[in-house]
N, C-alpha and C positions, 0 to 999 in steps of 0.2 A: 427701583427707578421712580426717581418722586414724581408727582402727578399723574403717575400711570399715563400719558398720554398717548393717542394714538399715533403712528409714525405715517407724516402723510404730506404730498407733496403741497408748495403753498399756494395752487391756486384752488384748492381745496375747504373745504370747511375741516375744525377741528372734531373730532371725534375720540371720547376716551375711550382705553382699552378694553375697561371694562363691561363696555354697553353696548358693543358690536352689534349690529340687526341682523347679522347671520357670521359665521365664521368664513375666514378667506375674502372678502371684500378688498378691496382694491383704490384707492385714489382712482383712477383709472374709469374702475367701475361708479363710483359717486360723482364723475364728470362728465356723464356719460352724455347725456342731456345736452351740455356744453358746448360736446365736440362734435357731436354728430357721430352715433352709431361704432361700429367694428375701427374706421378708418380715422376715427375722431379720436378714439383710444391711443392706436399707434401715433398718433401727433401728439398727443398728451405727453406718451411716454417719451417720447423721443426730447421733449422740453422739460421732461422732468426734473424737479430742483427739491432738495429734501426741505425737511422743516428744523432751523437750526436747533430747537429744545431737542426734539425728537433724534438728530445727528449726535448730539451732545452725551442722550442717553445710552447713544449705540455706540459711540467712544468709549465710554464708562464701562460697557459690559465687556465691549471685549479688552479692555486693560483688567479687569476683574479678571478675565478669563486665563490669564495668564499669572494668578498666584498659585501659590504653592498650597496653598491653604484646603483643606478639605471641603470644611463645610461652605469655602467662599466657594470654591466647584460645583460643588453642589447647588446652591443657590441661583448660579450661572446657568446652571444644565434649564432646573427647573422653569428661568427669564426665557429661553430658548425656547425654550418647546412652547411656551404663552404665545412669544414675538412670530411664532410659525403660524401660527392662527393667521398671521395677516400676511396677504401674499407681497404688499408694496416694501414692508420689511428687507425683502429679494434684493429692492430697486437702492436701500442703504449700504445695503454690505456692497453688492458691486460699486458704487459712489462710492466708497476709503478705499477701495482695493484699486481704481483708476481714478480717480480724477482728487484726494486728500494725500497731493505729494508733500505736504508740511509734518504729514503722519509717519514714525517713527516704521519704518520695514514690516518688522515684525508683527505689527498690530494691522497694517494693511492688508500680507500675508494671511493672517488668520483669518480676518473676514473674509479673504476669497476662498478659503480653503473650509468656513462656513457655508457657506452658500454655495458650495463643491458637494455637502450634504448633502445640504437641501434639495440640490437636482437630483442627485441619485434619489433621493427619499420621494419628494415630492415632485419632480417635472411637468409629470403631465397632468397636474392641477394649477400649472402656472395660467395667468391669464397672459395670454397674446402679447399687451401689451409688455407685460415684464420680460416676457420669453428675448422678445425682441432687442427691448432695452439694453435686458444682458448679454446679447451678441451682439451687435452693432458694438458697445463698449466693450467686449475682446477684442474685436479686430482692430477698433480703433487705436489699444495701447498697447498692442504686443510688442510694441517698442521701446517698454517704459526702461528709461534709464538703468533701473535697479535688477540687475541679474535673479536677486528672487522672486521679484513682482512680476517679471516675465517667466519664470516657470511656473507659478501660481496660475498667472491667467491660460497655458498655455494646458496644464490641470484642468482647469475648468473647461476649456475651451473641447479638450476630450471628452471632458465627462459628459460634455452637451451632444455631442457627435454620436458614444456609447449607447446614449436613451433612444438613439433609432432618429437621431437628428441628421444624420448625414444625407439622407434622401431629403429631409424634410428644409436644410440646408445649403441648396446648391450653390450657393455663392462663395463658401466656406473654403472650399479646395483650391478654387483659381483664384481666390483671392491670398490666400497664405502662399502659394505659385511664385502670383506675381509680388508679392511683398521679398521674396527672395534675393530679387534683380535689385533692391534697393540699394544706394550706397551709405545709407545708415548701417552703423553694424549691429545695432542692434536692433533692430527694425528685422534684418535680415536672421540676425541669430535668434531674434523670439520666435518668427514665422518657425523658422527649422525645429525650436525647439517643438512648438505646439506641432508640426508635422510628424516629428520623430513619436510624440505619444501618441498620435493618431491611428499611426502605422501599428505600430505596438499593441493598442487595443484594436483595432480596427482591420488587420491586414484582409479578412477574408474580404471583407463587405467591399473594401478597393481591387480587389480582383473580382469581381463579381459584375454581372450582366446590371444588377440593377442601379448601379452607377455610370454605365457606359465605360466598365473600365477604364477611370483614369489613370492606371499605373502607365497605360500606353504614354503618356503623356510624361505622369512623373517620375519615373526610372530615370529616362534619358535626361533629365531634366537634374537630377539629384547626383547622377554620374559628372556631370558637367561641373560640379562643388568638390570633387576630388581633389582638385588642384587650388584651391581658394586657399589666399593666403592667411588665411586666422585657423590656425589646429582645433579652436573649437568648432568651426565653421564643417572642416572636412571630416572632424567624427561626427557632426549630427549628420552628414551628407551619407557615411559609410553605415551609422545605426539604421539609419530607415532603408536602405537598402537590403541590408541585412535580413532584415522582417519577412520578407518574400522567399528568400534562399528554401528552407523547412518545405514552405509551399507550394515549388514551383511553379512560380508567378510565370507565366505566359510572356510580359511584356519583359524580364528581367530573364530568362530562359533567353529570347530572342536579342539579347544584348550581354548574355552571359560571358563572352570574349571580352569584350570589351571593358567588362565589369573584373575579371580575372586581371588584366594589363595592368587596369588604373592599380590594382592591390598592388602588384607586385611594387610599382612606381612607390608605393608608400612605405613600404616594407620597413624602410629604415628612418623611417619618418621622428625628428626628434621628441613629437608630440605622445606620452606614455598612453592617455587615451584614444587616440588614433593605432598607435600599435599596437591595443589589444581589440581594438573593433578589427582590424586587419586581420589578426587571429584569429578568430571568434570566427570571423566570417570564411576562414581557408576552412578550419575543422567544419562548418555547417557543409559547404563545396564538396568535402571529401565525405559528407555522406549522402549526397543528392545529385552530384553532377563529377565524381571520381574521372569519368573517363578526359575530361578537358584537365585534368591536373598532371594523372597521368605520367602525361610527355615532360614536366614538369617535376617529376616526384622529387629527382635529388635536390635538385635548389632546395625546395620547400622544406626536405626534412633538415636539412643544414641550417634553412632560416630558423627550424621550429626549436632546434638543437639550442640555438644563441637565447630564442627568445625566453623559452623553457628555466632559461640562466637569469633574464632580465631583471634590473636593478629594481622595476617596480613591480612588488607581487603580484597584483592583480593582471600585468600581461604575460607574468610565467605563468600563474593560475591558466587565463586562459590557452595559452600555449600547450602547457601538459594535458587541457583533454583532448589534441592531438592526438594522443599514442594510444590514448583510450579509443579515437574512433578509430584510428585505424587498424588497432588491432581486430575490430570487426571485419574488416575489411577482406577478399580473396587474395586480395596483392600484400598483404598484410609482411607475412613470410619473405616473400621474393624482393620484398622492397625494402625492408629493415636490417635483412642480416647484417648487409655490411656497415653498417652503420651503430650496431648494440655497443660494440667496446666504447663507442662515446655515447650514448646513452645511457646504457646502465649508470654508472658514475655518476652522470646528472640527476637520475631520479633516486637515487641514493642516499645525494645529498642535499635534495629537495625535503627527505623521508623525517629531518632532522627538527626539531621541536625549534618554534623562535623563542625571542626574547617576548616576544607579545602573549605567543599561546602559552608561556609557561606562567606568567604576571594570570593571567585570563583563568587558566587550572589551579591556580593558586599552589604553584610544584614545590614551592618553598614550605606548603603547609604540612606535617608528617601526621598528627594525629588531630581529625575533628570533629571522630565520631559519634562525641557529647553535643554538636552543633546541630540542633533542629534543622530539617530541611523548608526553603518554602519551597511557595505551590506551585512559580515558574520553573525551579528545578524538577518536577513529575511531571513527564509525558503523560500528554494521556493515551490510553490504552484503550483497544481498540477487540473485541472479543471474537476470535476465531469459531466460528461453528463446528456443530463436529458431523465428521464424515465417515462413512461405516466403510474400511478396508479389508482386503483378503491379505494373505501371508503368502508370499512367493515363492519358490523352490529357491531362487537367488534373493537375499535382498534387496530393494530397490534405494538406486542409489538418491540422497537427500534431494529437495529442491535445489537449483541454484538461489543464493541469496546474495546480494550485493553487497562489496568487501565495506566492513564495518568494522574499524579498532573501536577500543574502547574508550575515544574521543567524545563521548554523546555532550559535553559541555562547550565542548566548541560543533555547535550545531549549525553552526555555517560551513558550507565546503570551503577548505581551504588547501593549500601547496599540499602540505603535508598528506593529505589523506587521497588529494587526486594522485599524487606521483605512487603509492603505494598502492592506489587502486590500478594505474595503471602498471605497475610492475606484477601484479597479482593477476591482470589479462595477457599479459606478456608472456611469463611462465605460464600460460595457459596454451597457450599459440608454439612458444618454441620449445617448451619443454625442457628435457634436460640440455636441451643446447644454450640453453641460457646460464648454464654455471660455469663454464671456465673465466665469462667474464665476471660474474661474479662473486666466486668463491674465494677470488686473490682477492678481491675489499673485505669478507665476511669477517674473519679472523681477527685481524685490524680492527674493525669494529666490534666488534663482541667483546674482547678484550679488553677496551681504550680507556684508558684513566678518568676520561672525561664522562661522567653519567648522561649527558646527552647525547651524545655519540655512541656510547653502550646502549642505547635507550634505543636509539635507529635501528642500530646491528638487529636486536631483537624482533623491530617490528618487520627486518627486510625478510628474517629467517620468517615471521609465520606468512609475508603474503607470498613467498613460493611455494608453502606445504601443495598447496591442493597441485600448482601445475607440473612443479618438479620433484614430487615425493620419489620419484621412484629414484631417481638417480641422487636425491639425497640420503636413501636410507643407507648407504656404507657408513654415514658421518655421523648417524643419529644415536650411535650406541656413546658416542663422546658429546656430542651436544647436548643431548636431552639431559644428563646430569648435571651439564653449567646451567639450564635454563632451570633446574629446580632450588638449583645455589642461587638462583639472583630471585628468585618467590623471597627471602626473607633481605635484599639488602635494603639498608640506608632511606632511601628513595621512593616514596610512592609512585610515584609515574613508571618507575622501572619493574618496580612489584607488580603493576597494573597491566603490564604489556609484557611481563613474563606468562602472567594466568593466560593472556591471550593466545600467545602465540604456542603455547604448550597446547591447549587448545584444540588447537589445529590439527597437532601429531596425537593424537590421543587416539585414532585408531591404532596409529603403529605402534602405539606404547601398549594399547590392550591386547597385542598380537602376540607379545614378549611373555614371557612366565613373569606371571604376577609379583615373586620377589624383588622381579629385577629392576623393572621403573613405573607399574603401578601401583603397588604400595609406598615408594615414599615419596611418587607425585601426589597420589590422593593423601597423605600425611601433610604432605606441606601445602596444598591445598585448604584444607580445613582448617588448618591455622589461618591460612590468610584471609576466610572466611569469617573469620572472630578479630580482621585486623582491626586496626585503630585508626586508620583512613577510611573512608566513605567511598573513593574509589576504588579502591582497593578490594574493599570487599565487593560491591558490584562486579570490576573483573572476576573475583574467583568464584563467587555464587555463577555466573554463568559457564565458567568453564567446568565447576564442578557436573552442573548440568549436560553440559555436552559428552563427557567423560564416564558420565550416570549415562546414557544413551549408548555409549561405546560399548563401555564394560557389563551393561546388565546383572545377567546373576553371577557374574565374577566377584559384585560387591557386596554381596551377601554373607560372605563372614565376615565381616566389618561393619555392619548393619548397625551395631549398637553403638560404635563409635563415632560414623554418621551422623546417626540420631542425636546422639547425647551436643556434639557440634551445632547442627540447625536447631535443636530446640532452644540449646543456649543463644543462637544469634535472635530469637525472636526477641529476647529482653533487652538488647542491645539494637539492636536497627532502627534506624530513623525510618520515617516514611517512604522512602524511594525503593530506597532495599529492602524494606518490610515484603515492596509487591515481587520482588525479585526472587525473594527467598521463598514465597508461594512458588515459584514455577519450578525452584530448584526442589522442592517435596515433589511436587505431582510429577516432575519427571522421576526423581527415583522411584516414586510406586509404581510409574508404568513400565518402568526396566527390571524391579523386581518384582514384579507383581505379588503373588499368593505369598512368598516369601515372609514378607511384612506383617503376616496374620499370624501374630505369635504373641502372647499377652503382654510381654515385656515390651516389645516394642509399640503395642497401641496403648500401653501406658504413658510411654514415654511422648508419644507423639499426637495422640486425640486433645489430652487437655489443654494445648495452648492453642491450637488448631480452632478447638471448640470455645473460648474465653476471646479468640479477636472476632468469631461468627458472630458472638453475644454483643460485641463492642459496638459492631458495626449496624446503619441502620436501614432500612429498606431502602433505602437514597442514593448510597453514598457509593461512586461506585467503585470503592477498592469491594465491594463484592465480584465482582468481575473474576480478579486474579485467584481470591481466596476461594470461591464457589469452582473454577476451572478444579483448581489443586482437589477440595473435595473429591469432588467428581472421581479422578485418579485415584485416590487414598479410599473412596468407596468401593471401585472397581477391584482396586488390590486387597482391600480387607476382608469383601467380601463378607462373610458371618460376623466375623470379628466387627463391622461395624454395627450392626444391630440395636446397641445399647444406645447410638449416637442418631440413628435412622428416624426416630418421630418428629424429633421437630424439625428437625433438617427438613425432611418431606414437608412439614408444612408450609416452612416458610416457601420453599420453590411455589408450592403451591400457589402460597399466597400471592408469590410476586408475578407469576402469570396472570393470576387474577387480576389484579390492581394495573397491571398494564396494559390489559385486555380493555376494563372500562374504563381507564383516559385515554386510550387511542380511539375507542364509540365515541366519547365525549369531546373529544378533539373534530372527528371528523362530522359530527352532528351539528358543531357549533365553534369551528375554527377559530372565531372572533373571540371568543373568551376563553378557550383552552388551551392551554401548550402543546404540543404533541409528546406523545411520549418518548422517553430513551428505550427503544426495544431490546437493546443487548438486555436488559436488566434480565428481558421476558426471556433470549434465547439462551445468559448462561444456565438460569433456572431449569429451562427444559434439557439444558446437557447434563448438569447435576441427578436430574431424575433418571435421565438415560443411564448413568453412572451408577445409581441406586440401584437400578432395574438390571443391571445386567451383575451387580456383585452382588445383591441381595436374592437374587433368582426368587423360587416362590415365597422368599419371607416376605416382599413388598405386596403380596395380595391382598394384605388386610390393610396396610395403608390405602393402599387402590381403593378399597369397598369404603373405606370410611371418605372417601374424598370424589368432588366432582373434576376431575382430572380429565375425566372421556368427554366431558362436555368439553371444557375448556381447548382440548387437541382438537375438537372438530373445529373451534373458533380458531385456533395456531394454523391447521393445515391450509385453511382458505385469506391466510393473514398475506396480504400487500407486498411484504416483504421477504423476498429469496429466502434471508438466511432463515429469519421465524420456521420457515417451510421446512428448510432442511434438517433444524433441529427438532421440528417436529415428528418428521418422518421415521430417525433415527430414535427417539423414543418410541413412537407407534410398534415399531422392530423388536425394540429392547421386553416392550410391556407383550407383544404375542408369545416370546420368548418364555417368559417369566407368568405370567397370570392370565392367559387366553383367555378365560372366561367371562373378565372381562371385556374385551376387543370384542369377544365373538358378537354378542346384540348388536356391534355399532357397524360393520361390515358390511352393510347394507349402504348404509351414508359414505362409508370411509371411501370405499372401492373405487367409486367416480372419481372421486379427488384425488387418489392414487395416481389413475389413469391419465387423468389430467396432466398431472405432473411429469407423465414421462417426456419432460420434452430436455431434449439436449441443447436448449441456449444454455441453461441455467444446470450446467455440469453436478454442481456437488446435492443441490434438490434432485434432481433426474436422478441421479448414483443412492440416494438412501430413499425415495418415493418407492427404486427397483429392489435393493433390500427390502425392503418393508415386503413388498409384495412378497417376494418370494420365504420370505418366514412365515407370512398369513397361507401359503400355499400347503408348508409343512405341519401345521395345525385344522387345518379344514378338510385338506383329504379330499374327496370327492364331490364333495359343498363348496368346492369352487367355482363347478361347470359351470353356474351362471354369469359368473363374472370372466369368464376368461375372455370373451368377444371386446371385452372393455380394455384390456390392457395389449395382448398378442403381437395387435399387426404396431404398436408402436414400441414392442421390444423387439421385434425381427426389425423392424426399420432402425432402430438405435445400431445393433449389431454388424447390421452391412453399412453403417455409415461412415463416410474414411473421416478420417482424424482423429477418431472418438479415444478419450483417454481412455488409459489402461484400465483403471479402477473403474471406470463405469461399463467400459467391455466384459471386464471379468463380472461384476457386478450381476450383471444383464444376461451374461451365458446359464449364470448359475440359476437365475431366474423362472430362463426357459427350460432348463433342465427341471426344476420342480415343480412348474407346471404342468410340464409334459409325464413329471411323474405322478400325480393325484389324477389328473385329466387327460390321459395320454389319445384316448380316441378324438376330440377335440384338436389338440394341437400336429399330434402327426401328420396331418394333411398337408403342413407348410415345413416338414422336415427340408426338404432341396432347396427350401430359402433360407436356410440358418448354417444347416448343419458344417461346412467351410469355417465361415469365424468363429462357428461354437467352438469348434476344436482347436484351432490357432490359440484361442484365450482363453483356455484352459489348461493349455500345455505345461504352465509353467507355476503352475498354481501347486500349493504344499497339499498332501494327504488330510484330509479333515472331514468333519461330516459335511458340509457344506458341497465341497465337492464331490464326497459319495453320493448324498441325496442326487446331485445334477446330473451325474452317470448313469444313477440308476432310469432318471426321468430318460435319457437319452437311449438307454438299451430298450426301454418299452416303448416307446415311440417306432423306433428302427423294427421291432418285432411287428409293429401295427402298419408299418408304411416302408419294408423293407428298400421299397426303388428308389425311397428316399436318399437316400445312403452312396450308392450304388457309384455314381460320377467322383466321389468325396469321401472315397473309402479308405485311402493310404494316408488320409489326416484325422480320421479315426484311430486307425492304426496307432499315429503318432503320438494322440491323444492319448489311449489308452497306457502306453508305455510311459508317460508321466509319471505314472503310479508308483511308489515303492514301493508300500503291501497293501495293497486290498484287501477288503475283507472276503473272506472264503464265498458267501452268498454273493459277491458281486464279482469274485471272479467267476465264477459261474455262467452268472449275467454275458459278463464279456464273452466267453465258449458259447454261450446257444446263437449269439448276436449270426455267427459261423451257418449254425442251421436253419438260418431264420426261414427259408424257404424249400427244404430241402422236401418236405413234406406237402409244398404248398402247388395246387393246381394252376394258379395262376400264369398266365403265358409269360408273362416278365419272368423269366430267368435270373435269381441275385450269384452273379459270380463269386459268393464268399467259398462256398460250397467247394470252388474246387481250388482253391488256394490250398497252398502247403502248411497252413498255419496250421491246420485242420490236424494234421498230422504228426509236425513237430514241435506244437506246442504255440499256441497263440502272443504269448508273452515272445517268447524268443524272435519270433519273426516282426513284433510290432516294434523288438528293440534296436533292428537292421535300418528302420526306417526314422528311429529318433537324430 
């Protein structure tokens, strides 16, 4: 900007940019003298008029600011952040955005959409007088002629409300109010607009005391614009309304009839945005206020039926999450049956790929797997902690996860993926009553000449696996063979949503004798793994994975064949799949575990494993996925990793290190430091948990060579849940494995244990309670000091309702090896546990973990028999869990019978004369399972 001049109003003196007498100075404030004080300022501003050089050069920048050019952006950026130095700069950009209508739209826009920043960024260092300036000129032009330049100010005019302006404001509400009643329309439609973001951002703070609740006022007020004859008029009037629904706004509750009426009046409103605010707004009703619809249901579904169909996607979009919410719903069943034969069909053929998403997938493309990916195509990834689990008599069925084909590039929700989310809650809900109507389209589409309509059939077959498996398995012995015929056609999109939906069935394929359809699913599988599309192989690297989870050590004579595929795809994948194909190893090592520890195969699979470890650098975070995969490949190689364990270890080492001191340096001196990325810290410490528990005592000499005990003491008391929980679970892994060293720090550790037991923070509390109870199993009677510290907050965990599973079981097994090293200590609070201890053990597999807990619980019961005593037939139950126990602890269980048979005590333990006594303990505790 030639002359560098300062931007300043003209009854001013000039001042260059460069020689400012303090930063942020103001016109304003150098007139101050002038105007006389605080009130002399706001006169100023309100008369304010720019200086034309200085107009001239903020024309320039922001026409600059719209090339294409890099280094002119750059250049731009750079002007910007100098022109923020000075607060009257503010008083420019609003001047081209209201009052330079000779300025071209775009260039107006941007300056308000600047100075939209700058509030966010800087507001509350504006001076008064600009503050003011720039609101007084929003209200003034919300009526500016130009559709963009009234959403622009109507941006702003939020963005000032957001900053905690709305108190600070009051004239701001009754004033956009009353601009409503105007007969300008666009006077009226700016107002609504900047109302509708208000609402938007703003909803709680308008329901709220410290406004005096004006919704009381503007509900009724916005209801009243229902009927206004401009369709844009009565969707901004339907949006802000809308806003409240979620909330249940008080003032919109008390007028909710009325508010239901006007909808329906619109129902058929020719306006496409209008009849998806309509929409939008029945599905939010049907989950906040169901009982006023109700009386209403058939209309509504018949409405939602058409709209579902609607010429414009965006109001079938919102129409189909309809069936999603109601499928939550208890009326859900009662209300839908009669109505699936015309449903189904429509989300069918919603399910069906456009002309747009296929242009968008680029479906016409067959092979691009020489095509570098960029860096907007990688998510980024987000690192799971690890959590220390027990093994269940049943296995425990998966998480629910939310219906996910393998659309990740069309990352926006669209028709396609709501209708099949919604068909996949449906078969959830009716079950196999959902396929008559069904099963006469499936055929038809699975079939159909047409690859996109084949493309459907496939994706409708996998979103009913989970809710209608049962009643599809007659059909699966003839389907599952077309779906491994369509893994190799023609078509990548169709190869891609075959891996999916195969998928799906891959329990019930792993159910079958392995000749029959998992071998030549996992054969055509791994081809498509090595495919020549880039989606393609992400479909099947993850279905492989899920099928590696199914099948386990069924795929262990296959093992080389496996291998010899993933190692091939590591020289072939681009960046995206590279992280994909990390998760498809560490899940097969965690399905075959020890299996894998065989030379041939850690030939085959350590050196490229180890060559991307080398590549990558302490930054970068595809360590993430690749340090995960370790972890598992350590765990399963156990000895066999060995040769690979030194530096691995150190690096973990290191990157706890190095993230340990810039989070001190960060929090010492925030102003100059970044904060660190802590995953880096917690996949490292899962990695070592990985180590520690496959390498058993071989990691002791890593251990002695490295400050690792120190650095866990800094992890366990780190800020952050997850740091804690992975810390925990190595704390576990390393008593495990090398006690001696844990044992000197057990003095510091054991508070912070203790600490930890708390159940907000589930998966820290669950491996805090592991940790202890393996430090219980190593110490032995060198507990007793510590047990006051942890006790009454694992009996308080145990009786607490909700409590997961995993940290139930966790926690029983706890008190059980406390109770077994320390049993005169803990016996005393037996009749406060003993109930849930047995419940949450019940269903737990044979292992030492749970012997060690029995055994704690039979010395306990010998020390404090009355314990027992009210809570006896769910010991019983307990006990019978067992498949074999070991001889020394069936034993345990028979004396538990005598416990007082000897005993003088006045408390009488009625075990003594129970029948078990006599025909055999086991047989009578199995009457009672």
């Amino acid at each position: 900007m030639r002359g560098e001049r300062r931007l300043l109003g003209r009854r001013g003196p000039s001042v260059t940019w460069g020689k400012q007498r303090r930063p942020g100075l103001a016109g304003a404030d150098l007139n101050r003298g002038q105007a006389g004080g605080a009130s002399g300022d706001l006169l100023f501003m309100m008369e304010w008029q720019p200086d034309e050089q200085g107009l001239q050069q903020v024309l320039q920048l922001l026409k600059d600011s719209q090339s294409p050019d890099t280094a002119t952006q750059r250049a731009v950026q750079q002007k910007l952040e100098q022109l923020n130095q000075y607060p009257d700069f503010n008083n420019y950009l609003i001047f081209v955005l209201t009052r330079l209508k000779s300025e071209d739209e775009p260039t107006r826009s941007l300056s308000g959409l600047i100075l939209k920043n700058n509030v966010k960024a800087h507001y509350q260092s504006f001076p008064q007088g600009v503050a003011e300036f720039i609101k007084q000129e929003c209200l003034n032009n919300i009526g500016d002629a130009s559709p963009l330049i009234r959403a622009t100010i109507g941006i702003l005019i939020t963005t000032i409300a957001s900053k905690g302006e709305l108190q600070a404001w009051p004239e701001l509400l009754p004033q956009l109010c009353n601009l409503l009643n105007s007969e300008d329309y666009n006077t009226c439609e700016g107002a609504f607009g900047a109302l509708q973001k208000i609402c938007e951002d703003s909803s709680e703070m308008l329901d709220s005391d410290a406004l005096n609740r004006p919704l009381t006022i503007m509900i009724p007020k916005f209801l009243q614009f229902f009927k206004h004859c401009s369709p844009k008029i009565r969707s901004h009037a339907i949006a802000c309304v809308n806003q409240f629904i979620i909330g249940r706004a008080q003032a919109l509750m008390d007028n909710v009839d009325t508010f239901i009426e006007h909808l329906f009046a619109l129902a058929t409103d020719e306006d496409s945005e209008v009849r998806k605010n309509v929409c939008r707004a029945l599905v939010m009703l049907l989950e906040v206020r169901i009982d006023r619809l109700i009386p209403h249901m058939h209309s509504i579904i018949q409405y939602m039926l058409q709209r579902t169909q609607d010429t414009d996607e965006n109001v079938a979009l919102e129409a189909c999450e309809f069936w999603l919410t109601l499928a939550e719903q208890p009326i859900c069943k009662e209300a839908l049956s009669g109505h699936l034969i015309q449903l189904i069909p429509i989300l069918v053929n919603g399910m069906k790929y456009s002309e747009i998403d296929i242009i968008l997938l680029k479906g016409d493309v067959e092979e691009d797997d020489t095509v570098p990916d960029s860096e907007q195509d990688i998510k980024p990834r987000f690192h799971k902690s690890r959590t220390v689990t027990l093994q269940h008599e049943e296995d425990a069925a998966e998480e629910d996860e939310d219906f996910d084909d393998d659309d990740d590039t069309l990352s926006d929700w669209n028709l396609r993926k709501c209708s099949a989310a919604a068909l996949d809650v449906l078969a959830n809900v009716f079950r196999d009553d959902l396929l008559p109507h069904l099963l006469p389209l499936l055929k038809g589409l699975l079939f159909h000449p047409d690859w996109v309509v084949k493309e459907s059939g496939i994706l409708v077959l996998g979103a009913i696996a989970e809710g209608c498996m049962q009643g599809m398995v007659p059909y699966l012995p003839e389907l599952i063979p077309h779906l491994i015929q369509c893994l190799p056609d023609k078509k990548a999109l169709v190869r891609s949503i075959a891996c999916w939906t195969l998928s799906r069935y891959a329990h019930w394929v792993v159910s079958q004798p392995p000749d029959q359809y998992l071998k030549p699913l996992m054969t055509e599988l791994l081809k498509r793994i090595l495919d020549g599309n880039k989606r393609v192989q992400e479909a099947a690297c993850s279905a492989f994975a899920t099928l590696e989870e199914e099948a386990c050590t069924e795929l262990v004579p296959y093992l080389s064949y496996i291998l010899d595929t993933l190692v091939f795809a590591f020289g072939k994948y681009q960046h995206k799949n590279l992280l994909i194909l990390y998760d498809a190893i560490g899940t097969l090592a965690d399905s075959v575990g020890h299996h894998l520890n065989q030379p041939e195969y850690i030939q085959k699979l350590m050196p490229p494993l180890i060559q991307k470890w080398n590549e990558l650098k302490d930054e970068d975070k595809d360590l993430f996925p690749l340090l995960e995969c370790l972890s598992s490949v350590a765990t399963a190689l156990q000895s066999g990793f060995l040769p690979y364990c030194e530096p691995v270890y150190q690096r973990c080492v290191t990157l706890v290190q190095k993230t340990l001191a810039q989070a001190m340096m960060y929090n010492t001196q925030p102003d100059q430091y970044e904060a660190p990325d802590k995953d880096f810290m917690i996949v490292a410490l899962d990695l070592l948990s990985g180590l520690a528990e496959g390498l058993g005592g071989n990691v002791e000499q890593l251990v002695a060579r490295s400050n690792i005990m120190t650095l866990l003491f800094q992890c366990m008391q780190d800020t952050m849940p997850e740091v804690r929980q992975s810390s925990f679970a190595l704390l576990g892994d390393l008593t495990k494995a090398c006690f001696q060293h844990v044992k000197p720090c057990i003095a510091e550790f054991m508070p912070i244990l203790g600490t930890n037991l708390n159940p907000e923070f589930i998966s820290v509390c669950n491996n805090a309670t592991w940790a202890i109870g393996e430090i219980c199993m190593q110490m032995g009677a060198e507990m007793q000091p510590y047990v006051s510290l942890v006790l009454n907050n694992l009996v308080e965990i145990i009786n607490r309702p909700n409590t997961p599973k995993t940290l139930l079981e966790n926690t029983a097994i706890t008190i059980g090896r406390l109770g077994y090293v320390c049993p005169q200590e803990v016996a005393p609070m037996l009749q406060q546990f003993i109930r849930p201890w047995c419940t949450s053990l019940r269903n737990i597999r044979d292992n030492e973990e749970k012997d060690s807990a029995f055994r704690g619980i039979c010395m306990m019961i010998g020390v404090n028999p009355g314990g027992v005593v009210q809570d006896f037939i769910f010991f019983c139950d307990a006990v019978a869990s067992w498949v074999n126990p070991k001889d020394d602890l069936r034993e345990m269980f028979y004396k538990v019978g005598d416990c007082s048979v000897d005993s003088k005590s006045t408390l009488r333990c009625p075990f003594h004369s129970l029948p078990w006594l006599h025909t055999g303990f086991f047989d009578i505790c199995s009457l009672h399972n």
